[in-house]
C-alpha positions as CSV (number, residue, x, y, z in Angstrom):
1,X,0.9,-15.1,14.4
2,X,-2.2,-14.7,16.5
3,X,-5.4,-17.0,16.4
4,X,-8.6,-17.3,17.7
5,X,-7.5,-19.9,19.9
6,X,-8.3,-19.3,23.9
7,X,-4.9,-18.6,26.2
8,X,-5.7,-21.7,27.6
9,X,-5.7,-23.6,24.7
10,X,-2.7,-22.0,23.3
11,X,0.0,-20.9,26.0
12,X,2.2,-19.5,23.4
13,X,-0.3,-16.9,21.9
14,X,1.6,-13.8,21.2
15,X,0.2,-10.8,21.9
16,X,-0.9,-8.4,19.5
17,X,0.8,-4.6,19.5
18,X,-2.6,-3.0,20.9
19,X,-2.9,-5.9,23.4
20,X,1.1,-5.1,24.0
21,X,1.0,-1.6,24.6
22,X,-1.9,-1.8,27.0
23,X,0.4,-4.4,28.9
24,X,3.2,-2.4,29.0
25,X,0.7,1.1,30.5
26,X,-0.9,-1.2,33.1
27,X,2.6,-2.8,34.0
28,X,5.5,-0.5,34.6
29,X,6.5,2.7,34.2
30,X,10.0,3.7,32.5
31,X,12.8,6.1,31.9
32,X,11.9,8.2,28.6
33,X,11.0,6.0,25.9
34,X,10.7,2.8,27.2
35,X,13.4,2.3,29.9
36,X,13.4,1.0,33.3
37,X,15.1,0.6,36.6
38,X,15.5,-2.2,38.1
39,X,17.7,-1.8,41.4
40,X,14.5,-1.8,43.5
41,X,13.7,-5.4,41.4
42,X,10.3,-4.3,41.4
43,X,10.0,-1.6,38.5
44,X,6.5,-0.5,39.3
45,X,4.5,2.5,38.2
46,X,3.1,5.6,39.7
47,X,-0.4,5.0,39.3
48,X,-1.9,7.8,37.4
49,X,0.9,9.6,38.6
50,X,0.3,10.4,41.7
51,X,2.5,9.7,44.3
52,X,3.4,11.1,47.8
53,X,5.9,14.1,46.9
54,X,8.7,13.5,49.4
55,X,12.4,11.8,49.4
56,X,11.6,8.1,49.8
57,X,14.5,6.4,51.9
58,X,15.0,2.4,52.1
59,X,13.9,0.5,55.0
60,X,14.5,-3.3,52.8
61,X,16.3,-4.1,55.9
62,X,14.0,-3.1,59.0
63,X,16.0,0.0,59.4
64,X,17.0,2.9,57.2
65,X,20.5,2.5,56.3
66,X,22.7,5.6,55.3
67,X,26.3,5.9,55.0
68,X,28.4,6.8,58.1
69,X,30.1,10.3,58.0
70,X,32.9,10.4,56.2
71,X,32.8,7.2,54.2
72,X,34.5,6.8,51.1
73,X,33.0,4.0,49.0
74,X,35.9,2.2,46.8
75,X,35.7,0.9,43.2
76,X,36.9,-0.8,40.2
77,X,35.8,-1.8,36.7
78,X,35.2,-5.9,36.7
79,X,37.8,-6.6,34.2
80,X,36.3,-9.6,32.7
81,X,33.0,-7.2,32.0
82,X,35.4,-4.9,29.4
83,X,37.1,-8.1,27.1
84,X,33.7,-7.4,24.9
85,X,35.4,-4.3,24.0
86,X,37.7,-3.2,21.1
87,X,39.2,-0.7,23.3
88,X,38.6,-1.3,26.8
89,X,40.9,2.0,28.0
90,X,38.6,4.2,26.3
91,X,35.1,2.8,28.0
92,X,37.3,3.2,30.9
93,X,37.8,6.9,30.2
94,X,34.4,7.1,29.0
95,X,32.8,5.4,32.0
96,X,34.8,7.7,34.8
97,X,33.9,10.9,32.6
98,X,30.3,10.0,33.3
99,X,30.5,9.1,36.9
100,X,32.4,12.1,37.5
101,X,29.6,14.6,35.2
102,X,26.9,12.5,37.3
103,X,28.7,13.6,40.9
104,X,29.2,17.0,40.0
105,X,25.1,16.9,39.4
106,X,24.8,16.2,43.2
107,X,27.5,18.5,43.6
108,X,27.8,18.8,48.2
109,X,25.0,17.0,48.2
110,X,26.5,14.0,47.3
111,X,27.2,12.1,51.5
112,X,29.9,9.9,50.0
113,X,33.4,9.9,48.4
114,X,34.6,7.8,45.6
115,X,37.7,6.5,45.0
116,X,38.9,3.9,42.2
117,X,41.4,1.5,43.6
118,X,41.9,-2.3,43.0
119,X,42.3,-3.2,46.3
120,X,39.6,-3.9,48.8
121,X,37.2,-2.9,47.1
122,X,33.4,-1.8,47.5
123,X,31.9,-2.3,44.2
124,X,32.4,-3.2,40.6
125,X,31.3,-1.4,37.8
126,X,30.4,-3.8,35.5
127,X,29.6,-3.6,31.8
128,X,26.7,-6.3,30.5
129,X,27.4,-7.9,27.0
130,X,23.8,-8.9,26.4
131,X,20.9,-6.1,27.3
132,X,18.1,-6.7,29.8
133,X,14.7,-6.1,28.0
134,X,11.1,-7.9,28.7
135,X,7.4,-6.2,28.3
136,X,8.0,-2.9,30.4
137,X,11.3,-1.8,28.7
138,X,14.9,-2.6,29.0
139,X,17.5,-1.5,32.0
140,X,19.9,1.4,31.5
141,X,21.8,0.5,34.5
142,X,21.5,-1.1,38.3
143,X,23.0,-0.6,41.3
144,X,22.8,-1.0,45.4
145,X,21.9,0.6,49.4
146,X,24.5,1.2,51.5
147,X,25.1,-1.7,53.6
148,X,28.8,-3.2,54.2
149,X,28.6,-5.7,51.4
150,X,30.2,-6.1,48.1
151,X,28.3,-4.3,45.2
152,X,28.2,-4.3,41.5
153,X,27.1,-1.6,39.5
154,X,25.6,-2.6,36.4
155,X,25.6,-1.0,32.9
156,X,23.8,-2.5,30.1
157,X,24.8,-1.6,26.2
158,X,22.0,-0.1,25.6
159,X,22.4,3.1,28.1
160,X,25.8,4.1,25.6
161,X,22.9,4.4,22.2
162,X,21.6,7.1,24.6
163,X,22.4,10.8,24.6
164,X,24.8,12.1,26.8
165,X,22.3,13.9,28.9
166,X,20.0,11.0,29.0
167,X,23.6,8.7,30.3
168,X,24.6,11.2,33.3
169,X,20.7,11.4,34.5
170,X,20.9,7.6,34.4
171,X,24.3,7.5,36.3
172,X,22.6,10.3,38.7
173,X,19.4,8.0,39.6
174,X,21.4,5.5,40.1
175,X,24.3,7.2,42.3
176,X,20.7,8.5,44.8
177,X,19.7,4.3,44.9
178,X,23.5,4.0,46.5
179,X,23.3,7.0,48.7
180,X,19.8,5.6,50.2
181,X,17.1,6.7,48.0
182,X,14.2,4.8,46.6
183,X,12.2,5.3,43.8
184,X,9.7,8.7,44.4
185,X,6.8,6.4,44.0
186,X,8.1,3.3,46.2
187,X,5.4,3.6,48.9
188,X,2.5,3.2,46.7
189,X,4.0,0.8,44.2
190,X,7.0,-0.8,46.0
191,X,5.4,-2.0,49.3
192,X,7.1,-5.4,49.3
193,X,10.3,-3.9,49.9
194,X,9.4,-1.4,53.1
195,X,10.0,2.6,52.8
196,X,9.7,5.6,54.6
197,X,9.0,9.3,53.5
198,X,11.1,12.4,54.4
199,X,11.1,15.9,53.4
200,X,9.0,17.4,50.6
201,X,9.8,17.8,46.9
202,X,7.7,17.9,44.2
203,X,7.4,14.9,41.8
204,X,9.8,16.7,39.0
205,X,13.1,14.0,40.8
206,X,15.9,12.4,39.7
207,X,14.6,9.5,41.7
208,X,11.3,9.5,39.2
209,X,10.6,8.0,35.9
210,X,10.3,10.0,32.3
211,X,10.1,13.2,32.0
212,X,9.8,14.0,35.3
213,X,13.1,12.2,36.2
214,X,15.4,15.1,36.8
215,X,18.1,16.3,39.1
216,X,16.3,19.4,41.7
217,X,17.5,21.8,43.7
218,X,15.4,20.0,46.5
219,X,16.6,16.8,45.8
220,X,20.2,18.2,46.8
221,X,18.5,19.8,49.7
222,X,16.9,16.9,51.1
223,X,19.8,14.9,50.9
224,X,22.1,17.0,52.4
225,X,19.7,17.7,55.3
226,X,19.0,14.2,55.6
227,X,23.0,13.0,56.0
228,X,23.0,16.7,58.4
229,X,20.2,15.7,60.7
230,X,21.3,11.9,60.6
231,X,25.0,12.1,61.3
232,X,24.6,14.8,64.0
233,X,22.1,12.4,65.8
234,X,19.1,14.8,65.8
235,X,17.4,12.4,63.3
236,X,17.1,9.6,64.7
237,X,14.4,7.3,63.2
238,X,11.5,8.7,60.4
239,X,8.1,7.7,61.2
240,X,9.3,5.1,63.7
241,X,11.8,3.7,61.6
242,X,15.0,3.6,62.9
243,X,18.3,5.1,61.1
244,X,21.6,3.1,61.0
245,X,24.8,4.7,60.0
246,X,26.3,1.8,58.4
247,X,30.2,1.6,56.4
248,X,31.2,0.0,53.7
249,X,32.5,-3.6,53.2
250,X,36.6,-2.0,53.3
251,X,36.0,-0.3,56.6
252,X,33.7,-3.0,58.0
């Protein structure tokens, strides 16, 4: 219950739902009602929305890292993630059925192959018991860059009380964070963790937040002429940035 006590006085004031909602608006901006990414670990908004309108590439590293040409990227389900489960053969089915709905959304576009195998492996997808909530929303899902590390890819419960549409688009944002892509509004808001800016798009992305977060035309085109440019060695560095071509943890 709130008082009339100072925050210094009391520490463990709870805020009320006025103060709360103004919290969340001046904090964070989410996926659709209330939801939030978190594989940048910064989950920053797009200040009164506006925010440079091109593809946003990593540079966490010191260099832009994007997948060599003709990399597969291998992956299992973390078995130890699925004992929650009455049935863990249908998540299974249901989990590849998304991944696969999400790829076909990238269609060519997509610069990487996926294979599931159990051996040498380049990622886990990994299924959460307990959801990951706090002030600006709760995380649908999480994943990684490319880089030749071992990766997990992280669904919480609460992305399956979603719609289907709202599940793939999720699967989609998260499948443009492992081909290379940051968030649209990563320069502005996500300056601790470097980026550079190529091509133009406007800020309707699958790579945005709410409403605006959806799968373009131009985001396919960017990508692929991006991976194009890159692997052909025309493209060498953006904005003095240099690219690396880097493979995954199986082929390193």
């Amino acid at each position: 219950m709130a008082t009339s006590k100072s925050a210094s006085a009391d520490p463990f004031r709870l805020l009320g739902k006025g103060e709360v909602d103004r919290a969340k608006n001046g904090r964070a901006h989410v996926f659709g009602k209330g939801f939030r990414c978190n594989t940048d670990s910064l989950g920053h908004p797009t200040p009164n929305d506006k925010a440079p309108v091109e593809l946003v590439v990593n540079v966490s590293q010191g260099f832009i890292p994007l997948w060599a040409n003709d990399t597969i990227l291998r992956w299992r389900f973390q078995e130890q993630s699925l004992v929650q489960f009455a049935d863990p053969e249908a998540v299974k089915s249901a989990i590849r059925i998304l991944m696969g709905q999400a790829l076909i959304g990238w269609g060519e576009a997509a610069p990487v192959k996926f294979t599931e195998i159990n051996d040498a492996w380049d990622f886990e997808i990994s299924l959460r018991e307990i959801d990951d909530c706090d002030i600006n929303g709760c995380v649908l899902a999480s994943s990684f860059f490319p880089d030749g590390g071992r990766h997990e890819f992280v669904i919480y419960p609460i992305m399956f009380k979603q719609s289907n549409k709202e599940q793939v688009e999720t699967i989609e944002h998260e499948l443009g964070h492992v081909f290379g892509l940051r968030h649209f509004f990563a320069k502005i808001r996500e300056a601790d963790s470097p980026s550079e800016i190529f091509g133009k798009q406007k800020s309707f992305t699958i790579m945005n937040y709410g409403p605006k977060s959806t799968l373009t035309k131009t985001d396919r085109a960017d990508l692929i002429r991006l991976y194009s440019m890159a692997r052909a060695g025309t493209l060498k560095e953006i904005n003095g940035t240099k690219i690396r071509l880097v493979r995954p943890f199986h082929a390193s």
